[in-house]
N, C-alpha and C positions, 0 to 999 in steps of 0.2 A: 574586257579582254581585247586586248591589239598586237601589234606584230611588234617586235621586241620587249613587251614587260617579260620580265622575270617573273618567274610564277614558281610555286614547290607541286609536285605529285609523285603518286607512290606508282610506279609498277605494277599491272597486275597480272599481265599476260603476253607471250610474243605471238606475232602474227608470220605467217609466211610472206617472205623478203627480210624478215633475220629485226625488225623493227620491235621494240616495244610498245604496249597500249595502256594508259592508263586516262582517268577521267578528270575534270573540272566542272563539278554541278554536274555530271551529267553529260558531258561533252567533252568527245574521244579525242586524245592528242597520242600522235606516233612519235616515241624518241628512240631515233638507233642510237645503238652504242647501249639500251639498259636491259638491263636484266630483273623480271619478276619478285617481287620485295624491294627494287631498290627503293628509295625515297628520294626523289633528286631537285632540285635548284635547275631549272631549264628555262631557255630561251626563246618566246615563241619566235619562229620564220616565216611560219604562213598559217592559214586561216581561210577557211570558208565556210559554207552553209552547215555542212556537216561533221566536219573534225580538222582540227589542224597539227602542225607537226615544233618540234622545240627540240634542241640542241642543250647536251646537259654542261652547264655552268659548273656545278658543285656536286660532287654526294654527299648528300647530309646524312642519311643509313645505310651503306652498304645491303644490299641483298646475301642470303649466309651463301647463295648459290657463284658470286662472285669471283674472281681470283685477286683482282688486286683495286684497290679503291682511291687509287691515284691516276690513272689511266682512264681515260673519257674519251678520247676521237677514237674515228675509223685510223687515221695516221698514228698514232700512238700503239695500235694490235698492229701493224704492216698490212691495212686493207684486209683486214680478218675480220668480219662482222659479228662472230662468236667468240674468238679468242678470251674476250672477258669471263665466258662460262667454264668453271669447271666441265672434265669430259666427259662424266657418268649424266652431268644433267642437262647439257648440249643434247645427248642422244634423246632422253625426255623430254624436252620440248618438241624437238621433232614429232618423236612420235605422238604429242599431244597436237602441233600442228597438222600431220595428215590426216589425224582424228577428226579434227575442226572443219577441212577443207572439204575432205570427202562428206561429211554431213551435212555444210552447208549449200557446196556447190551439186552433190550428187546425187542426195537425197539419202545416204546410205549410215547407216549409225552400225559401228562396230564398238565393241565397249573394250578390251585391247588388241590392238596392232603390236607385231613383234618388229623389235630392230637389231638389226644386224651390227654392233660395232665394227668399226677399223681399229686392226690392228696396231698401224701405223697415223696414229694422231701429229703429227708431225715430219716433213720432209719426205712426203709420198707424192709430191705431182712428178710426173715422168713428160710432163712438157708444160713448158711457162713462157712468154711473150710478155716481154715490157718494153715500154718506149722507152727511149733514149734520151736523155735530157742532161744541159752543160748547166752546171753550177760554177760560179768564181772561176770559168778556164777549165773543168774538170767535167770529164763524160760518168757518166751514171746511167742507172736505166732505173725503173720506177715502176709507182701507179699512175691511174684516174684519179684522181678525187672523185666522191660519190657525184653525181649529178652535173661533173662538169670536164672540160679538157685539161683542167690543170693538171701537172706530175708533180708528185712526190715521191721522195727517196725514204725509204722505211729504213730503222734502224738494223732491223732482223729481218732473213728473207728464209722463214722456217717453216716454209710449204714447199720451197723446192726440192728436188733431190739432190744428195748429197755432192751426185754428179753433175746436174745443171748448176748447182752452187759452187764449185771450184772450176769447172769452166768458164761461167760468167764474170767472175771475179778478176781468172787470169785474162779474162779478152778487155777486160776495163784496164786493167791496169797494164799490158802492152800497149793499149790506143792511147791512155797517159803521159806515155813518152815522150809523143808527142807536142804537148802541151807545150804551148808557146814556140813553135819554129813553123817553119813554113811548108810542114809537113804536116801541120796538125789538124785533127780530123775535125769537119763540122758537124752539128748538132742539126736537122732539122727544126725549123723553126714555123709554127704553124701561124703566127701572126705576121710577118714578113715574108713568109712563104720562099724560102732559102734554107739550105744545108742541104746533108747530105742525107746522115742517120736517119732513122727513121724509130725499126724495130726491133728488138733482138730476140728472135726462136731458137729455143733450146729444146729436142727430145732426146730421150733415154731408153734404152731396154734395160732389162734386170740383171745383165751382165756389164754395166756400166758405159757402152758403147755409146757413142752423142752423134749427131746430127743438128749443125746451125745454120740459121736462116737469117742473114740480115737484110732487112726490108730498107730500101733507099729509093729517095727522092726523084731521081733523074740517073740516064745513060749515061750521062756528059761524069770526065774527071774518074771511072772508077779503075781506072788504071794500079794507079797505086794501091788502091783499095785490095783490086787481085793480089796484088803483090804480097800485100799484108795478110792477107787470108791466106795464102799459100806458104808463109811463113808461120802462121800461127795453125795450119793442119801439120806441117811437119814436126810441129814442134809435141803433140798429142797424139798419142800411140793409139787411145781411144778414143778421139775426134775421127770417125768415118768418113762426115760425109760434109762439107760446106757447099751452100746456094748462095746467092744474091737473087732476090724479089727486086725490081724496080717497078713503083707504085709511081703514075701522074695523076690518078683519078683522087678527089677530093670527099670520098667519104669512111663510114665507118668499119670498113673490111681490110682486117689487115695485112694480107697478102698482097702484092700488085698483079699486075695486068699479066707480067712474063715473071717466070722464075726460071733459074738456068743456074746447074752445076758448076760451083768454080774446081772442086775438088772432091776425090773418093769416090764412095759409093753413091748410086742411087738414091738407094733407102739402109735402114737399119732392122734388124729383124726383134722380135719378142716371139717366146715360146709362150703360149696358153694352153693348156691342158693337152700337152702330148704334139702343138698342131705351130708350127713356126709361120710369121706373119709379117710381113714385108709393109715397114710404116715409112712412107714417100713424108716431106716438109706439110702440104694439108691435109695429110688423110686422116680420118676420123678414127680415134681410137680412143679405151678409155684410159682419163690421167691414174687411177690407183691401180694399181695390175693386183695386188692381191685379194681388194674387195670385188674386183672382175669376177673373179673366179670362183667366188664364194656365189654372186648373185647368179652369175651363168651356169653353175653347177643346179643351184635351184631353180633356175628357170626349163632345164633342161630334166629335172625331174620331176617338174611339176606336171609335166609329156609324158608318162610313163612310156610302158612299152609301146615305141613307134618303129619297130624294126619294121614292119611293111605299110608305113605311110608317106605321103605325099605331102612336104610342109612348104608353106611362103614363109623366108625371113622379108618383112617388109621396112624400109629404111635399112640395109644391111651392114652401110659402110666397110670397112675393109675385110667384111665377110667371116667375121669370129666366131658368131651361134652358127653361120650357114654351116660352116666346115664341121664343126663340132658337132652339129646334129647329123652330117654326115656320115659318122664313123659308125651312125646304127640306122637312118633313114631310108628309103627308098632311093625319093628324089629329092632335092631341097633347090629352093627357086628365091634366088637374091633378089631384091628388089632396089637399086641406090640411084641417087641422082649425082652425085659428086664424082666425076670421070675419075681422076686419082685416084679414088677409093675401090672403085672397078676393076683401074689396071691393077691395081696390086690385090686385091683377090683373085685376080684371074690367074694371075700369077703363082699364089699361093698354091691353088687350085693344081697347077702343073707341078711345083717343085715337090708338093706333098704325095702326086699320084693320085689325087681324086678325082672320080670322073660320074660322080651322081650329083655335083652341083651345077649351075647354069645359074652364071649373074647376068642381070639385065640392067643396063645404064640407062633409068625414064625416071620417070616422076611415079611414084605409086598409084595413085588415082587414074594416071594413064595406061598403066596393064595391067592394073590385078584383075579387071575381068576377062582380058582375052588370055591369062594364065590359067582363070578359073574354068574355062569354057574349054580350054586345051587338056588340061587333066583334073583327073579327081583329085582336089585336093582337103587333105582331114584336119590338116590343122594348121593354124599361123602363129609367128612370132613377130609384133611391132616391138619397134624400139625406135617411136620419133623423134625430131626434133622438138623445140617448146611449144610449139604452137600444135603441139596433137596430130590428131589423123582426120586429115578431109570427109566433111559428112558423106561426100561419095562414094568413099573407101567403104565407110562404116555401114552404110544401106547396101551397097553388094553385098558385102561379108553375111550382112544376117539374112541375104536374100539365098543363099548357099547352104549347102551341107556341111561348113566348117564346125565339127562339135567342138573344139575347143582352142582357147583364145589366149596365147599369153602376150601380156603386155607391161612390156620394162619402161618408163617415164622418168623423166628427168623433169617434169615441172607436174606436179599435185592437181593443180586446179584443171586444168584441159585434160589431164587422166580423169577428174572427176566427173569434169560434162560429158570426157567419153563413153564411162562406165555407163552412166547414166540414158547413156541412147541406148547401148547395147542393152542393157536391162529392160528398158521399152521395148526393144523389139526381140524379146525371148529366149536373151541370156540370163544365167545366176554367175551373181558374187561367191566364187569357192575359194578362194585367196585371195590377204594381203599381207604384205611385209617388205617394211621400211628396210633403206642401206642408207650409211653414213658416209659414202664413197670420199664426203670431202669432209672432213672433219676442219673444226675454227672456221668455216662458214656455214651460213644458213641454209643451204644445199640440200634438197633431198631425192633420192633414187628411190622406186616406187618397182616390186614385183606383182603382179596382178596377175590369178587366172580366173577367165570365165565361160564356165562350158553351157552347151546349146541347152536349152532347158526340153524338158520330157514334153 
């Protein structure tokens, strides 16, 4: 076996990162893009001691779980790493993947895990970010390719919402216009390191309302650029709010250094359960708003009656469970690092009339013990980023009278090593269950509670 033979293998299982696993002799090879039963004709790419990966050439059997058996790349689904699955059995692997993780990485064996479907399998992001990129004279915006800085333009763009897809559409084809005069706009270009474009951010609330953000190159020249954005906000009754990001720094964060209003509002607001939420260009929110609400109602009763307790939401971003548990808490104590995300819960905070919550803008590892030393507190709510919660976090916690733990995850494995300490030091597993937040990708949101053990 070498790198490029052509080889056949069947399918037998997906792995979490949305890849399939099937064998040769014996020896694991990952193909994205298949799905369990396939039988396929792949490519090997790479190889090493323990398993390598291949690119599918042909389907020679469709798997019955398929949708369509002429479609083979990530570019062929629009950067959808599950679109190929039917959606009843997308939801199934999942829940057979957090099955796998959690027992391999946590020690924890559940024999089923319940998942929550999305309603909306199709055109529920409420904010998307693509780059910019000139074809033959013509601005587009796009993907990555998996593993590299190329773009590409997908035929379908059926994760965005209905609203970011007819704004994005008309802002490509006003900058069009342009095309060929000496007004026409440039494309940043990351090997010459020249243009303008950069990125284009789109968000939405549920009332159709938009918010864009285009990420550019350099100060220099955006004269015109204002011009044209203050042309294309008047021209959109629901276009609120336009920014310009100007990015000089050369890595992978897509915002730049300064971001500054060219038009509207602020922010744009979303209602979530009774509670309006002021969402600034980075502030952290989630893309599906009606599985939001679904998980946050379960996370929120998995608390039972806490009308006289003391809770940390820890990572709280723009302060949604804080508020929300507020409406029957004691005291609720935000914990965010992302300043934007701050001021506009602080904010919330005022416009809604609440005054049992207290955001704090640190790192969580940096106050939840002089939180915990300040008051009693009974219970927390994490909801980190991918990389989990700082062992530090995790060793105060269990060194506390906090009896119960809920914790929302967006990546399986670091929920898993977390479980896994917490149960070392004298928590139980009383809940789990999956959410499907992003459907047509391999995506999974993870509800977890664990109370102090007897």
């Amino acid at each position: 076996m070498k790198i490029n033979d052509i080889v056949e293998i069947k399918i037998e299982k997906l792995v979490f990162g949305g890849e399939g696993l099937g064998y040769l002799n014996d020896f694991a090879i990952f193909v994205p893009m298949s799905v369990p039963g396939d039988v396929l004709s792949i490519k090997l790419i790479s190889l090493n001691k323990n398993y390598g990966r291949g690119l599918i050439e042909k389907i020679i059997l469709p798997s019955n779980d398929r949708l369509d058996n002429k479609k083979i790349t990530f570019e062929d689904y629009s950067g959808c790493d599950f679109a190929m699955i039917k959606y009843d059995k997308q939801v199934l692997y999942k829940s057979e993947i957090l099955k796998d993780i959690l027992k391999r990485l946590g020690k924890i064996s559940i024999e089923n895990i319940p998942f929550e479907k999305s309603d909306d399998i199709y055109n529920y992001r409420n904010k998307v970010a693509e780059p910019f990129v000139k074809i033959k004279g013509k601005i587009h915006t796009g993907f990555y390719q998996k593993r590299t800085h190329d773009i590409f333009v997908a035929d379908e763009y059926n994760l965005r919402s209905i609203y970011c897809n007819y704004i994005m559409n008309d802002l490509l084809e006003e900058m069009n216009k342009f095309k060929g005069t000496k007004r026409e706009f440039k494309v940043y270009n990351d090997v010459n390191k020249s243009g303008l474009l950069k990125t284009c951010i789109v968000r939405n609330n549920s009332k159709g309302e938009l918010l864009l953000v285009l990420v550019v190159d350099k100060e220099s020249n955006l004269n015109r650029l204002k011009d044209f954005l203050l042309y294309f906000y008047k021209k959109h009754d629901n276009l609120k709010s336009i920014y310009i990001s100007i990015k000089n720094k050369k890595d992978n964060v897509i915002f730049g250094e300064e971001t500054y209003k060219i038009a509207g509002l602020d922010y744009i607001e979303e209602n979530i359960m009774g509670i309006n939420f002021k969402i600034y260009p980075d502030s952290f929110f989630q893309i599906n708003r009606n599985q939001t609400i679904k998980l946050y109602n379960d996370a929120i009763n998995l608390l039972g009656d806490y009308s006289d307790k003391n809770i940390i939401d820890a990572f709280s971003g723009t302060g949604t469970i804080s508020m929300i548990m507020s409406l029957k808490a004691k005291k609720v104590y935000g914990i965010e690092l992302v300043k934007s995300s701050v001021i506009a819960a602080r904010k919330t905070v005022k416009d809604n009339n609440i005054n049992n919550v207290e955001f704090i803008e640190a790192r969580v590892e940096h106050v939840i013990d002089k939180i915990m030393n300040k008051d009693k507190i009974d219970y927390i709510v994490f909801d980190p980023p991918r990389k989990g919660i700082d062992y530090s976090v995790l060793e105060s916690v269990c060194e506390s009278n906090i009896s119960k733990i809920v914790y929302i995850s967006c990546n399986p494995s670091t929920l898993a090593r977390d479980i896994k300490i917490l149960i070392e030091k004298g928590y139980r597993l009383e809940y789990v269950k999956g959410y499907d937040m992003f459907p047509q990708t391999h995506h999974i949101e993870v509800l977890v509670l664990l109370v102090k053990g007897e």
